[in-house]
C-alpha positions as CSV (number, residue, x, y, z in Angstrom):
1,X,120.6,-5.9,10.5
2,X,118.1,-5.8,12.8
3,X,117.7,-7.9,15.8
4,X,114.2,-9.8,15.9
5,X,112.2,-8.1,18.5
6,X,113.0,-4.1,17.2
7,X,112.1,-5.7,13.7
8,X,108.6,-6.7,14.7
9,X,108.4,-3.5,16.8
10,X,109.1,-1.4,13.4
11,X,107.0,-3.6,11.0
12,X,104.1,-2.9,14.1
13,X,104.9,0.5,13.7
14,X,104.9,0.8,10.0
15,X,101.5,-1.2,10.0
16,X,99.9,1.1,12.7
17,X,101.1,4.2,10.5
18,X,99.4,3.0,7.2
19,X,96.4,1.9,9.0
20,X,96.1,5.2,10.1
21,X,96.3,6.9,7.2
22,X,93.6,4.6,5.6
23,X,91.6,4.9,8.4
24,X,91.9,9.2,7.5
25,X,91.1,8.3,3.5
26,X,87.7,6.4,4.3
27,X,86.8,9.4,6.9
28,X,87.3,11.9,4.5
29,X,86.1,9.8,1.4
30,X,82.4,9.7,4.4
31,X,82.3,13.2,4.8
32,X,82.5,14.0,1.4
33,X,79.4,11.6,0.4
34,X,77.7,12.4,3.8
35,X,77.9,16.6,2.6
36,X,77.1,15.7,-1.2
37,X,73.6,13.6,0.0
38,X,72.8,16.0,2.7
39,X,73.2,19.5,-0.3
40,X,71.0,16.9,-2.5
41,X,68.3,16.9,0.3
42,X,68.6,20.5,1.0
43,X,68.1,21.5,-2.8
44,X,65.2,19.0,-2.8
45,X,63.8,21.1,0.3
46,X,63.2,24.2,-1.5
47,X,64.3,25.9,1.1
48,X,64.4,30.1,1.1
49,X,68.4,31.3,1.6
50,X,69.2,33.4,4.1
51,X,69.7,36.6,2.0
52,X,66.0,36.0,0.7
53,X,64.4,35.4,3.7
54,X,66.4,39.0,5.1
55,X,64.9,40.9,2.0
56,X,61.7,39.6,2.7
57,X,61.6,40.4,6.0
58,X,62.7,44.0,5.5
59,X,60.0,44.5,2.8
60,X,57.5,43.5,5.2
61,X,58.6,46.2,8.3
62,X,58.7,48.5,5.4
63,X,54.6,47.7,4.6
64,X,53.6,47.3,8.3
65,X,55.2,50.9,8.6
66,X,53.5,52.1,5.8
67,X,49.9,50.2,6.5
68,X,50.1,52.0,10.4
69,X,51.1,55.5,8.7
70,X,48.1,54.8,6.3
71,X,46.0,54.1,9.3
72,X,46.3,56.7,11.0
73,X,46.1,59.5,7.8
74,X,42.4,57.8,7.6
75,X,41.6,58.2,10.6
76,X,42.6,61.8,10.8
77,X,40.6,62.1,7.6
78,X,37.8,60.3,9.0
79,X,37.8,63.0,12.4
80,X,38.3,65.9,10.3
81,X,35.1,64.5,7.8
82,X,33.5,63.7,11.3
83,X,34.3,67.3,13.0
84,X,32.4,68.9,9.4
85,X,28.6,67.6,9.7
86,X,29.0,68.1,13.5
87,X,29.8,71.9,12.8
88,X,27.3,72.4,10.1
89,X,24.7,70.7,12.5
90,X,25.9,73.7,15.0
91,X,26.0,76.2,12.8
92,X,22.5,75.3,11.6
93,X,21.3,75.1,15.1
94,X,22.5,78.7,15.9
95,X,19.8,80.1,13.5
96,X,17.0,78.2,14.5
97,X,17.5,78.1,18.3
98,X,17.8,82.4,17.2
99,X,14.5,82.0,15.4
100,X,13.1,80.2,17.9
101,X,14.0,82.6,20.6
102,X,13.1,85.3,18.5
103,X,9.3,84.2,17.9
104,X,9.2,83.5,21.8
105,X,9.6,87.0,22.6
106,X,7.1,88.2,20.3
């Protein structure tokens, strides 16, 4: 048998151990209601996922990169339509400033 103070020693022991492992069920038993309210609040959120957000994002560089090439094609078009009515106004002045020139001399 054991002799009285190594008794208590064990039975102190023993006590510490299973208070220990109690101690480990009500942490986990916490986190596991803790992570269930905090997914309920998150789903509540509406919040966009990651992968959503990504595509999202990458569909609008795509449309900024196709609004700038856009933007410039107009205003190409809109020099080459500009460069027109200035050469037709030259090439209309040619014959005049000749007439003009022309009915000078005689």
């Amino acid at each position: 048998m054991n002799s009285g103070p190594n008794r208590l020693l064990d039975e102190l022991a023993k006590l510490m151990t299973d208070a220990a492992g109690a101690a480990q069920g009500v942490r986990r038993e916490a986190e596991t209601a803790i992570q269930a309210q905090l997914e309920r609040m998150l789903n509540s959120m509406d919040l966009v996922k990651r992968e959503e957000f990504e595509a999202v994002r990458d569909m609008a560089i795509k449309a900024r990169e196709e609004n700038d090439a856009l933007a410039a094609r107009l205003e190409a078009l809109e020099a080459k339509g500009a460069e027109k009515p200035a050469a037709k106004a030259r090439a209309a002045a040619k014959p005049a400033a000749a007439k003009r020139a022309a009915s000078k001399k005689t």
